[in-house]
N, C-alpha and C positions, 0 to 999 in steps of 0.2 A: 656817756656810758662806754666803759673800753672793752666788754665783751663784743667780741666777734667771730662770727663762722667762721669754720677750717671744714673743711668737704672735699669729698674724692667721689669727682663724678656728676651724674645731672641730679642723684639723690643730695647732694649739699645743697644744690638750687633752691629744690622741692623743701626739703626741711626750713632754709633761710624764708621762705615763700611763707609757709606755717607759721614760723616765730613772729613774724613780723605784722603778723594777726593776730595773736592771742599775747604779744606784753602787756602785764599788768593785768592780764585777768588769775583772780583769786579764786582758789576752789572751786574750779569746772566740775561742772559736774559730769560722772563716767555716760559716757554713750554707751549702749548694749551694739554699737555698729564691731563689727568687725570685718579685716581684711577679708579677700575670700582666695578660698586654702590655695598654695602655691608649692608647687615640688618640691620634696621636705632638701634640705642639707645632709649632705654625707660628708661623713669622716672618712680622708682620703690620704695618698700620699702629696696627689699635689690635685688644685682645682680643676676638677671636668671641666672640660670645656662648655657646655651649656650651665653650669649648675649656676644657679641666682647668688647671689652674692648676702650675707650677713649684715646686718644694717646694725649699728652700734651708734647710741646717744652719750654723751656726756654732759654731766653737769656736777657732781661729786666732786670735791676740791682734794687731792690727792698731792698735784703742786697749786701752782696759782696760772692765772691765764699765759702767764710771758713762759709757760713749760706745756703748754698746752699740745706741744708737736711728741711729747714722752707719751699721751694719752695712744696717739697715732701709733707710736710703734712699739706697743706694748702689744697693740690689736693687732698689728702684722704680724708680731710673734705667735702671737694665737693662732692666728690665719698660717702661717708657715707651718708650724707643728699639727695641725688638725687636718691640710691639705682644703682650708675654703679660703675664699675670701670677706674680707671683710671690709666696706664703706663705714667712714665713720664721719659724723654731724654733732658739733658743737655750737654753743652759743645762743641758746635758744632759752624762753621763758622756763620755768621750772613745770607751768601749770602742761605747756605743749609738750615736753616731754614725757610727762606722766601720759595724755593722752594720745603718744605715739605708741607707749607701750601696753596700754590699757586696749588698745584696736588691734593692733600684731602689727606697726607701720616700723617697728624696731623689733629685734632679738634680743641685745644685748645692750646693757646701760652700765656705767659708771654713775650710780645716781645719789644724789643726798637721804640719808636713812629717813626723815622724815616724809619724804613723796612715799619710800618704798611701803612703808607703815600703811599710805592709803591704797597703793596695788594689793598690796597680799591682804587686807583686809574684806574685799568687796568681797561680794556671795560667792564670787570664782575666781579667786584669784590670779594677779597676773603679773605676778615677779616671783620669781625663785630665788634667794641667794647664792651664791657660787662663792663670795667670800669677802674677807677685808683686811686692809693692810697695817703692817704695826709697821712704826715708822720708829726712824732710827735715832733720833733725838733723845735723852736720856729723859725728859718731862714724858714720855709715855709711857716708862714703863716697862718695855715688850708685851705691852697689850694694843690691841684696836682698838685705840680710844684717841680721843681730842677732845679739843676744849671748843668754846664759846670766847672769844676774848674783847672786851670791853674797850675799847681804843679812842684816846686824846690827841689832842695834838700835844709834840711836845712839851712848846712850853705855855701850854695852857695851864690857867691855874686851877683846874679840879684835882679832886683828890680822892672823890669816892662817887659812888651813883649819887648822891642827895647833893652833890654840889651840880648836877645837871638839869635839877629844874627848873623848867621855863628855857629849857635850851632846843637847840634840834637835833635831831637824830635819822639819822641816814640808816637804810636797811637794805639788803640787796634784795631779796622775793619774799615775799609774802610765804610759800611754800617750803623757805629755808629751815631747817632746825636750827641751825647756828643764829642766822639772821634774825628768825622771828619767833620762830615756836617758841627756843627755849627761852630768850629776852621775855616775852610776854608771861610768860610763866614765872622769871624773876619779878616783873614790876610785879604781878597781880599777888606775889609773897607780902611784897614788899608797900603794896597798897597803893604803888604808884601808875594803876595801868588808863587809869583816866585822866587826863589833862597834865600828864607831867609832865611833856615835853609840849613846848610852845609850837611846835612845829615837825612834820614826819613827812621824810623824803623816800623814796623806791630808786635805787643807784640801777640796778640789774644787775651788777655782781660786788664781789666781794672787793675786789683790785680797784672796782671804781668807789668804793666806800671809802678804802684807806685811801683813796686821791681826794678825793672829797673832808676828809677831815683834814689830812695834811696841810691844805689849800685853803682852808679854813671856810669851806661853806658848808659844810657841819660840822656840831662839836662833837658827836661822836657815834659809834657805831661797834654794834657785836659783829665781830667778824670769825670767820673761820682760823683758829690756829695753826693750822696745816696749810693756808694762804702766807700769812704774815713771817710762818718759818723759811718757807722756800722762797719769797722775797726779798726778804733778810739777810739770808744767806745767801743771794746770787747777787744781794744790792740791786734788787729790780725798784722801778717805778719807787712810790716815796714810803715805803714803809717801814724804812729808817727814821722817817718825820715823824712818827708816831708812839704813844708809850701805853702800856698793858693796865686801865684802871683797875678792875678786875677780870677773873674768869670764872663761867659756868663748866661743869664738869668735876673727874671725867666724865666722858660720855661714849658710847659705841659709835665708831666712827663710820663713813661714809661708806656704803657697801658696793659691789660688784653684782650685779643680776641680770635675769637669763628670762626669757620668757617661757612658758611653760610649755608653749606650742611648738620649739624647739625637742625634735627628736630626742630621747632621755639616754640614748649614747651619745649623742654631741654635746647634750647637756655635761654629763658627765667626763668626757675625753678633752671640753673648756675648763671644767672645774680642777683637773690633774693635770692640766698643763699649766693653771695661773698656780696652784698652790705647790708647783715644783719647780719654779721660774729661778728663786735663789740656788736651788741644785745646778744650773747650767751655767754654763760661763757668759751666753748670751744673754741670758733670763736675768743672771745678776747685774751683768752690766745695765740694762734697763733700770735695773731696781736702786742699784749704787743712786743713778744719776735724779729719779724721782724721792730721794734719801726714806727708800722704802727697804726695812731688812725682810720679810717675806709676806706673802698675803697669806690667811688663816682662815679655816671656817669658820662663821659663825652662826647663830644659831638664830631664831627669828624671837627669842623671847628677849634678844639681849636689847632689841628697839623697845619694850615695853616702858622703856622712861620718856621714851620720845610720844609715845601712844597718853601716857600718864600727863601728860603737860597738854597736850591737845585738850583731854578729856576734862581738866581744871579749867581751862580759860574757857570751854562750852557752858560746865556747871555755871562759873559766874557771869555769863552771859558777854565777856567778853572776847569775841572774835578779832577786833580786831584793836592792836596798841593804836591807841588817841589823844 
């Protein structure tokens, strides 16, 4: 697995400490525990010297891991315009950062729309949107959208999903839309969600899926198409070895969220700094370089496809692709 922590500070320890206990668990269930309250955040010109610092998770794929240090200082831009600071913890289970955010052990996420779907769901919820990025590829659009994209190796000889079974299939979390919700939702269309593939691997992320087929110890895997663009494009790691079977989509892409226990001027003075970041010279340079043209709001009905695919593979009693 090529996911790895990036951390600023003893909280990257603590988070690494965390993940490293909950990979591979599926659908934790929410604890009613919560942090217990701590000196709100102020909006400032530059950080108090006492004030506690913002604690920021990643796992939303925006680029791909080998870009993972843009995630960093997009947050410091945050942090500079708002006058806080901001720590920020990457590489962790999908299922541990939901319940960093589910407790108040983070503020702010970069997180996959599917986990977000289960925060803002529970009886109180506990993610806010703040927004999501249209990326500058001409396949989006200028909408917040991405795809699901279905990946072979080269020069394998498939040429649709039906030439895949009885094959393996590599997935990065359990927790992924891209990874797993929506895939499961295609076989269970498609009749294939029981015994079609001879074999189901857990990679932990996307970057090591597409290594993992390219290398050929799987034949294939849905990955994030906002991974596979920004690898592609930078020639990272092997996802030039790779060719696009099909794709799901589109679909409302990977969102930006706040926790609600966050002061609702700080909520708000993050939300008008990410969604004006293309107006500045600075803000754009970030954005240029994550091939983001601006981040937008969106609204909390536009995951209801992601919600709709959960709630089918429940009906048919299928939780989990086998």
């Amino acid at each position: 697995m090529r996911a790895y922590l990036k951390s600023l500070g003893v909280w990257g320890f603590l988070g690494a400490l965390v993940g490293a206990t909950a990979i591979g668990v599926f659908l934790i269930e929410p604890t009613d525990a919560r942090t217990p309250e701590r000196p709100g955040l102020v909006v400032g010109a530059a950080p108090a010297k006492d004030a506690r610092p913002m604690r920021m998770v990643m796992s939303g794929a925006f680029v791909s891991e080998s870009g993972v240090n843009l995630y960093d200082e997009i947050a410091q831009y945050l942090a500079r315009k708002n006058g806080i600071t901001i720590e920020v913890t990457t590489g962790l289970a999908y299922s541990t950062i939901n319940s960093m955010l589910q407790t108040g052990a983070v503020e702010l996420g970069f997180i996959c729309g599917f986990p977000y779907t289960m925060l803002r769901d529970e009886p109180t919820p506990r993610a806010e949107l703040v927004g999501a990025p249209i990326m500058t590829y001409p396949r989006y659009g200028g909408r917040p959208v991405y795809f699901a994209d279905l990946v072979v190796r080269n020069e394998s000889p498939y040429h649709s999903l039906d030439d895949l079974r009885g094959r393996t299939l590599v997935y990065n979390d359990e927790r992924s839309h891209t990874g797993y919700n929506a895939p499961r939702h295609r076989l269970i269309e498609r009749g294939f969600a029981s015994g079609f593939f001879s074999k189901i691997v857990r990679s932990g992320s996307h970057e090591e899926s597409i290594r993992m087929v390219a290398a050929g110890e799987a034949d294939a895997s849905w990955v994030d198409s906002l991974v596979l663009d920004y690898d592609r494009e930078k020639r990272i790691g092997r996802a030039g070895e790779v060719r696009v079977l099909e794709s799901l989509g589109p679909m409302t892409v990977s969102p930006v969220v706040v926790s609600p226990d966050l002061p609702a001027e700080l909520r708000a003075a993050l939300q008008r700094t990410l969604l004006g970041m293309h107006q500045e010279p600075e803000g754009k340079r970030l954005l240029d370089a994550a091939f983001i043209a601006r981040f937008v709001k969106v609204e909390d009905a536009a995951y209801d496809d992601h919600r709709l695919m959960k709630t089918t593979a429940e009906k048919a009693g299928i939780v989990a692709i086998r």
